[in-house]
DRENKE-508888 format. One record per residue (C-alpha): residue in three letters; x, y, z. Coordinates in pm, whole numbers. Example, Ala and Ser with C-alpha at 12.3 -4.5 7.8 and 13.67 -1.06 7.14 Angstrom:
BEGIN
   tike        X        Y        Z
    ALA     1230     -450      780
    SER     1367     -106      714
end
This chain:
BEGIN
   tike        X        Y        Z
    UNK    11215    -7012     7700
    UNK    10921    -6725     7690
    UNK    10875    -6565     7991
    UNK    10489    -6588     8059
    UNK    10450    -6384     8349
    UNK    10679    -6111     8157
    UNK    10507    -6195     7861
    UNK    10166    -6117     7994
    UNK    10283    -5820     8214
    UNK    10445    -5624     7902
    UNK    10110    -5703     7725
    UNK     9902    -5552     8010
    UNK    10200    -5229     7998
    UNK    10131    -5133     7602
    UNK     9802    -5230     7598
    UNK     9689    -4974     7883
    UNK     9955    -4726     7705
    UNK     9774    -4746     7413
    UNK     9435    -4725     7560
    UNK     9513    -4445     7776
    UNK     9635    -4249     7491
    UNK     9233    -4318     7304
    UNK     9045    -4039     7457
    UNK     8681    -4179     7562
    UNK     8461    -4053     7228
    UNK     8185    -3892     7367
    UNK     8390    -3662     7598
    UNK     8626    -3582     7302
    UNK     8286    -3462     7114
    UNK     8207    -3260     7466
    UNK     8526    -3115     7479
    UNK     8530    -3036     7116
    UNK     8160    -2837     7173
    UNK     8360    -2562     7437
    UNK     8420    -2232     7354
    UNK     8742    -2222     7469
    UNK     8903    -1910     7620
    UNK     9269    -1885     7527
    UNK     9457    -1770     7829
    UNK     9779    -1662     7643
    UNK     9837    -1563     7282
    UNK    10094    -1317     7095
    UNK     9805    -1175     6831
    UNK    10003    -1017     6543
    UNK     9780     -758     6335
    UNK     9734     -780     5992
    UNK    10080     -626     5868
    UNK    10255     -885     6043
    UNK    10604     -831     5901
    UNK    10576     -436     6056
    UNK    10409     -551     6349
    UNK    10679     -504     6707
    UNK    10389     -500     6952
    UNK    10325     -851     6957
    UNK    10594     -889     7219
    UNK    10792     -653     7426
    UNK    11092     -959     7385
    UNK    11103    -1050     7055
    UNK    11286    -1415     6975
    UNK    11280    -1333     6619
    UNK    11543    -1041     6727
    UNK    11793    -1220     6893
    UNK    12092    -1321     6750
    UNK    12076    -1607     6472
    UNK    12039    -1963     6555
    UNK    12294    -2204     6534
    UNK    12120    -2527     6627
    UNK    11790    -2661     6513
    UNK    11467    -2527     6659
    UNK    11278    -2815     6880
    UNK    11168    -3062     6650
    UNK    10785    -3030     6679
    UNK    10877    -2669     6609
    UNK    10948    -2735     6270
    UNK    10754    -2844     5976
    UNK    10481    -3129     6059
    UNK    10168    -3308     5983
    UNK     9983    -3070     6217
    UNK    10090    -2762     6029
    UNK    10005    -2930     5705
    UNK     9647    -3028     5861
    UNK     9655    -2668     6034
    UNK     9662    -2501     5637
    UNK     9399    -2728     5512
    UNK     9179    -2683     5790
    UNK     9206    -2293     5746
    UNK     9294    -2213     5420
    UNK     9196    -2550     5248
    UNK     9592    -2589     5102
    UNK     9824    -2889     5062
    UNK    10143    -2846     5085
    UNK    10409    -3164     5153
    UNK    10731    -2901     5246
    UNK    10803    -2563     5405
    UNK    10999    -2442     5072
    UNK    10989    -2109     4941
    UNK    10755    -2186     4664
    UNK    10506    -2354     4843
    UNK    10526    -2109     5134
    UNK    10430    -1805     4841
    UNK    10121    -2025     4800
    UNK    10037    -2046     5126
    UNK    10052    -1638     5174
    UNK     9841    -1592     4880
    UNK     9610    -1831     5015
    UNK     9620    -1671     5347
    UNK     9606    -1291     5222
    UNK     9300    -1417     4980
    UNK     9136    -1516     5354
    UNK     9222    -1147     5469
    UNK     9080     -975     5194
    UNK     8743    -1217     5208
    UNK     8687    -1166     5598
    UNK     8826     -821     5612
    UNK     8798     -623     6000
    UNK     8666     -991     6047
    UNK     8945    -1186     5993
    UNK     9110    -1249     6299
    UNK     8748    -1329     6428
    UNK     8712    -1585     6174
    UNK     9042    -1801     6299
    UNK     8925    -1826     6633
    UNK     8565    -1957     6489
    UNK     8760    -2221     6273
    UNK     8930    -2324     6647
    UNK     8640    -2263     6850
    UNK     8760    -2026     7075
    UNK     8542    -1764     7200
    UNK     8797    -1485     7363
    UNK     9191    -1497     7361
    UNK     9349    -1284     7600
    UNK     9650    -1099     7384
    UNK     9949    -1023     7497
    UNK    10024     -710     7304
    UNK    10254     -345     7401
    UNK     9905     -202     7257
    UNK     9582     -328     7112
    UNK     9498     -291     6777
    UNK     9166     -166     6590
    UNK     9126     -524     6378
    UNK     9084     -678     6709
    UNK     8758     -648     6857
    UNK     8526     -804     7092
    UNK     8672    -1173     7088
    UNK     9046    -1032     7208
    UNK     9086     -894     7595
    UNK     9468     -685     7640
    UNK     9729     -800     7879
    UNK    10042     -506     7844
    UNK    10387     -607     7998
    UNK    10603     -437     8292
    UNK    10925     -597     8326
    UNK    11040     -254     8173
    UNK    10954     -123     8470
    UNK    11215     -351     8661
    UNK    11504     -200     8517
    UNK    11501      173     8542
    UNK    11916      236     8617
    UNK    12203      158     8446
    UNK    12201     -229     8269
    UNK    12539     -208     8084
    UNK    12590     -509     8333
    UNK    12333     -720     8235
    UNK    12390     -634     7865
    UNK    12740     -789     7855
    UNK    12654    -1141     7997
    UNK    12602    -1230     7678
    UNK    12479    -1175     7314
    UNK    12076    -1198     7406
    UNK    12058    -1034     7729
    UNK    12233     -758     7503
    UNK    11902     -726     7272
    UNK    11675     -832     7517
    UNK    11763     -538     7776
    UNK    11774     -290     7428
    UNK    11404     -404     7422
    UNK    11350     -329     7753
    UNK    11464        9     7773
    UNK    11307      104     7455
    UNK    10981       -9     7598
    UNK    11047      175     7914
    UNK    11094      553     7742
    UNK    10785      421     7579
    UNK    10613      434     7921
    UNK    10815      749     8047
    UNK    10702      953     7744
    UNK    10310      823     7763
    UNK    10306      924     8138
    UNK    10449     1306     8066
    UNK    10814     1187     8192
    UNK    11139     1317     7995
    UNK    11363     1126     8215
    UNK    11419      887     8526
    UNK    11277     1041     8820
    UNK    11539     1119     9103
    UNK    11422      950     9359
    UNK    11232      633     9386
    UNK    10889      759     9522
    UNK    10862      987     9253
    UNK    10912      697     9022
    UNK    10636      502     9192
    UNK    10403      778     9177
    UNK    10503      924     8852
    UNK    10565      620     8653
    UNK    10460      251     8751
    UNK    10161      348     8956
    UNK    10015      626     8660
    UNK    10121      307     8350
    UNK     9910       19     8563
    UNK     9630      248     8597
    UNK     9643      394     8227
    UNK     9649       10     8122
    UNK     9391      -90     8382
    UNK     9164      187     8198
    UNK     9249      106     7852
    UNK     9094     -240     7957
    UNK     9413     -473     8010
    UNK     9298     -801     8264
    UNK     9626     -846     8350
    UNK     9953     -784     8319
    UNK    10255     -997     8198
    UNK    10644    -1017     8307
    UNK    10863    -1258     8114
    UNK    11167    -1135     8407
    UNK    11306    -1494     8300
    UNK    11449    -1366     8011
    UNK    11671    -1106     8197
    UNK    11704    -1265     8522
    UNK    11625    -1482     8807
    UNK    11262    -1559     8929
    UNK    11395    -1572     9260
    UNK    11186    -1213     9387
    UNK    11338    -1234     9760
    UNK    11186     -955     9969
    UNK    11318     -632     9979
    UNK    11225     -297    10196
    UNK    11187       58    10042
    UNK    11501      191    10237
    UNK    11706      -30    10093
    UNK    11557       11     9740
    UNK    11540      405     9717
    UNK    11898      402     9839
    UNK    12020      166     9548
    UNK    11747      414     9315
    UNK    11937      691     9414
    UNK    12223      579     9262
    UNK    12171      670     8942
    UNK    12514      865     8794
    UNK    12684      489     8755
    UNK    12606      119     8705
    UNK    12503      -45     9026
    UNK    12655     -323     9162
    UNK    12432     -622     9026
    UNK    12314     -751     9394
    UNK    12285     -377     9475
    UNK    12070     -342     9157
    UNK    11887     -707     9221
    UNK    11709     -525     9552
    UNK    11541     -279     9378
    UNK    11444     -524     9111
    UNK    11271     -724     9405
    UNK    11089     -400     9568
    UNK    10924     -294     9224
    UNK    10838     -687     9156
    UNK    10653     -698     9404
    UNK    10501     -301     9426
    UNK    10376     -377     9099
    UNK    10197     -742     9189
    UNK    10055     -549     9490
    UNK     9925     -282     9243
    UNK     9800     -471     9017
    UNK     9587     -684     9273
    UNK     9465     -325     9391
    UNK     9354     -252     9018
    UNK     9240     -632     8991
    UNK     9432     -721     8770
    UNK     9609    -1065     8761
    UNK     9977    -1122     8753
    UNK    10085    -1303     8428
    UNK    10499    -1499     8458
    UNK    10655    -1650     8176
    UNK    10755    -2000     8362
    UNK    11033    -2256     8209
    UNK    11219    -2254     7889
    UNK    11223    -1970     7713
    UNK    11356    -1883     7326
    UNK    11697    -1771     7279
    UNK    12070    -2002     7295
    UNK    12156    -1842     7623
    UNK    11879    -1824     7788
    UNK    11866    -1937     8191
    UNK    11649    -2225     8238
    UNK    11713    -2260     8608
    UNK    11643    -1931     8711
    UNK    11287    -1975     8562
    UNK    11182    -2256     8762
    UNK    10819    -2172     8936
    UNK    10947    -2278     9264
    UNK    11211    -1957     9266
    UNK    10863    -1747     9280
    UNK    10757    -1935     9656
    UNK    10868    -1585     9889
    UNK    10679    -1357     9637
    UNK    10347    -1618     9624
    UNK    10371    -1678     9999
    UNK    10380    -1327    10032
    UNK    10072    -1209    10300
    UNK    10077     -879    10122
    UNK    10017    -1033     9817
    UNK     9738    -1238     9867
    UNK     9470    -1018     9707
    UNK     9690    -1086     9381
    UNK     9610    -1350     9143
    UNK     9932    -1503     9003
    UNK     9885    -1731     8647
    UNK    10256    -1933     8605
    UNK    10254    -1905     8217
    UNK    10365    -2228     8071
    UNK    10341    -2482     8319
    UNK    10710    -2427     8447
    UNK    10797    -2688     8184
    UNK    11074    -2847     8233
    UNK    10987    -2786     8576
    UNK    10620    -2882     8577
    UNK    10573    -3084     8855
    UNK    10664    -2763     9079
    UNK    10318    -2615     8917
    UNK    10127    -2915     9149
    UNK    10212    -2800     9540
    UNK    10225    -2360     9358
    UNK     9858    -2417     9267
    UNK     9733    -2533     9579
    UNK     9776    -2171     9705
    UNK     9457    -1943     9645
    UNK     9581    -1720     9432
    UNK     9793    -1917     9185
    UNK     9725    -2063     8872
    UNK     9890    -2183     8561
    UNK     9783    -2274     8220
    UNK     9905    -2490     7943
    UNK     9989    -2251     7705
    UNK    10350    -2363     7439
    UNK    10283    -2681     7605
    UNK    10024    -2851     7358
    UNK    10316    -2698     7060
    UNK    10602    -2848     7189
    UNK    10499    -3215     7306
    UNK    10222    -3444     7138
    UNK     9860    -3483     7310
    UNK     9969    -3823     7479
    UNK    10287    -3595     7654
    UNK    10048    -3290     7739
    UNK     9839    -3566     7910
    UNK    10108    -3676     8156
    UNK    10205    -3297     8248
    UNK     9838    -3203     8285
    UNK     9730    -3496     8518
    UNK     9918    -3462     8815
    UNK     9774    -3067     8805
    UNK     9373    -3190     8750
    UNK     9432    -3407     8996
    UNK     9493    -3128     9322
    UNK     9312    -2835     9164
    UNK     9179    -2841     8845
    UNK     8999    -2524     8939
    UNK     9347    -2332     8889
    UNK     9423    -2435     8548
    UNK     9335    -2299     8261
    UNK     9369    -2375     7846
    UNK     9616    -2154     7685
    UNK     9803    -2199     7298
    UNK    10108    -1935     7300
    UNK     9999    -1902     6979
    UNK    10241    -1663     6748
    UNK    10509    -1709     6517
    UNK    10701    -2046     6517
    UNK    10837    -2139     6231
    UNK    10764    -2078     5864
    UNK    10407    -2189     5782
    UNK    10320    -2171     6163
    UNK    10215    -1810     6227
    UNK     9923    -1657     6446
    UNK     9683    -1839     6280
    UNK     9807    -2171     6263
    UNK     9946    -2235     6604
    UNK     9586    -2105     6704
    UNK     9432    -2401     6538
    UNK     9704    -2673     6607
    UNK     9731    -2528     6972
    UNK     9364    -2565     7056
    UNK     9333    -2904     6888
    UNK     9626    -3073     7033
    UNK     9480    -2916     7367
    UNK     9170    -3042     7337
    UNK     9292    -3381     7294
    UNK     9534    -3387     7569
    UNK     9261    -3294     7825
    UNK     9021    -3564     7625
    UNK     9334    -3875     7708
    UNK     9386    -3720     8094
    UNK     9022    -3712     8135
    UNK     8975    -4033     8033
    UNK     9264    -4193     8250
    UNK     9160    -4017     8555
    UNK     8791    -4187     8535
    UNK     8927    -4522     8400
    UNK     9135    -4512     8740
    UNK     8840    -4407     8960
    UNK     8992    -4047     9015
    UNK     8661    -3871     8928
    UNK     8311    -3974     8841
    UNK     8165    -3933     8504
    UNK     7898    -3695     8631
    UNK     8244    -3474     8726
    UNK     8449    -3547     8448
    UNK     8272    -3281     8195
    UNK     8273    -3006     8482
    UNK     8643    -3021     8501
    UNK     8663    -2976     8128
    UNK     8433    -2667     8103
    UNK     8623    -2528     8397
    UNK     8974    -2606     8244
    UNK     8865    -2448     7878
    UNK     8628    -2154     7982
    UNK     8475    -2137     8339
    UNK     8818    -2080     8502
    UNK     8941    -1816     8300
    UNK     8575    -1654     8296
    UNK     8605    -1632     8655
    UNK     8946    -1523     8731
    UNK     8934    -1252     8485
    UNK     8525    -1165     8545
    UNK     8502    -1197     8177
    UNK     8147    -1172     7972
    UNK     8146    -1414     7678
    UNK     8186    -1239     7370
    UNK     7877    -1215     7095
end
């Protein structure tokens, strides 16, 4: 016999799934109106197949794959909709042929828009400034693109044989590392590793924030995750300059982890001196061996509860996904915020809804719209995850939104101020940004 009360309670269930996930119309066309500011991008320049500075750890330099990327990764209906939208071309696969096509389509669109170009894409997604996370700026990217330069280079200034043989991507990553780190010695007048640790403060980190501060950066990025813990316990100078000193053989790795945690957090206070904000890759990262426990937000709590610290603004890149709840209590603090930035690439609108929720509902002031836009997959470059990133985004906010005034968590008067503040007015503040022209 049918259960009525079952019956009628299932009904209720996928019938307020489904309407949850049908984003209230007129806020979708609101939300759709804001020039967005993109909190985190990797902007590749025109000769993207030469271009290294897009990251300072590449994924596409790690050792081959042997499992599948994540399946939204790979070829979709969103990158299909992403090539008409931009470059007005169908294509029904990711094959070789019809990928030629789509690069002839695509250099046709560089030729036509020229210096412009990389303008152009963010008009077709409606974003007004994307902060790019770059080793250097380049001249095609003018006054819609704001620098933020990475330091976890500066971490690791000894001996990381160690490190190196955990396994086959810490090998490359760390390569990357130190490569980027000569980069810095050489641009500050340094032919090798100061002796002592205050004349690598003074000579090295110190003289590379300020250069970067000057050059215009906003903020600054570590991705640490990829070569170790978050977990930035504190540490005193005494202890640090004695495990510096050691530099004729490969410390000890807790020995080593000490210094780690001084310069960590030197550099935050720095940075907060020079106002600029802390960026930290959060959650998963790329790569078969890569740590996802030791990039859990939480492991950050001693460095963000940090008094000395408090004049620095810390953005958790990424949510924290998988550990995106953490993000909710982390946020609450004054000087921490997060964005949803891979997020809106790896899970559909209705998914990015649930994560985002829980976060507009403490402080929606601290979050902020983000893509991770960069190279995927094949047929989802720069360009494309800008344009799928910012839609799916868009939508995602448009179905929490909704929810939260559908459940009485915010008026309707309120409901278009968190919006603006979640796609622009947060990121405009935090950063002291001007719109662009």
């Amino acid at each position: 016999m049918l259960n009525r009360p079952l019956l009628l309670l299932t009904t209720l269930y996928f019938g307020a799934v489904c309407w949850a996930q049908q984003p209230d119309p007129a806020l979708s066309s609101y939300i759709d109106s804001i020039r967005a500011i993109d909190n985190h991008a990797h902007v590749m320049a025109f000769s993207s197949a030469d271009d290294k500075g897009y990251d300072q750890l590449r994924c596409d330099e790690l050792p081959p794959a042997t499992t599948l990327p994540p399946a939204n990764l790979r070829f979709s209906p969103d990158i299909q909709a992403a090539w008409k939208a931009l470059y007005d071309f169908s294509g029904s696969s990711a094959s070789d042929e019809v990928l030629a096509a789509l690069k002839a389509r695509k250099d046709a669109a560089r030729k036509k828009y020229g210096d412009q170009y990389h303008d152009w894409v963010l008009q077709q997604a409606g974003i007004d400034i994307v902060l790019a996370n770059r080793l250097a700026m380049t001249p095609e990217l003018g006054a819609h693109f704001r620098w933020v330069p990475y330091e976890d280079a500066l971490l690791f200034p000894l001996d990381n044989s160690a490190a190196k043989s955990l396994n086959p991507d810490r090998r490359a990553l760390f390569t990357m590392a130190e490569q980027l780190l000569k980069r810095y010695l050489q641009m500050t007048g340094v032919n090798a590793i100061p002796p002592t640790l205050d004349e690598y403060l003074a000579k090295v980190v110190t003289p590379t924030l300020e250069r970067q501060a000057r050059q215009g950066a906003v903020a600054i990025k570590f991705e640490a995750a990829y070569l170790r813990s978050l977990n930035f316990q504190p540490a005193d100078k005494k202890s640090a300059s004695a495990v510096y000193a050691r530099l004729t053989y490969a410390p000890e790795a807790p020995d080593y982890t000490i210094l780690q945690n001084y310069l960590f957090r030197y550099i935050a206070a720095e940075a907060g001196r020079l106002r600029l904000a802390v960026h930290i890759h959060t959650g998963s990262g790329c790569g078969e061996f890569f740590d996802d426990s030791g990039s859990d937000p939480m492991l950050l709590s001693s460095a963000l509860n940090d008094p000395a610290l408090r004049q620095t603004n810390f953005v958790l890149l990424h949510g924290g996904s998988p550990f995106n709840r953490h993000i909710v209590s982390l946020i609450a603090k004054p000087n921490v915020y997060t964005d949803m930035s891979v997020l809106e690439l790896m899970f559909s609108p209705a998914e990015l809804a649930r994560i985002l929720r829980p976060w507009l509902e403490i402080m929606p002031e601290h979050v902020m719209f983000g893509t991770d836009a960069g190279s995927f997959s094949p047929g989802a470059d720069w360009e494309e995850t800008t344009w799928m990133g910012t839609r799916n985004a868009r939508r995602a906010l448009a179905i929490a939104l909704t929810g939260m005034v559908a459940d009485r968590n915010i008026t309707t008067a309120r409901v278009k101020e968190i919006a603006d503040q979640v796609l622009r007015r947060n990121a405009l503040e935090l950063y002291r940004l001007k719109p662009a022209p």
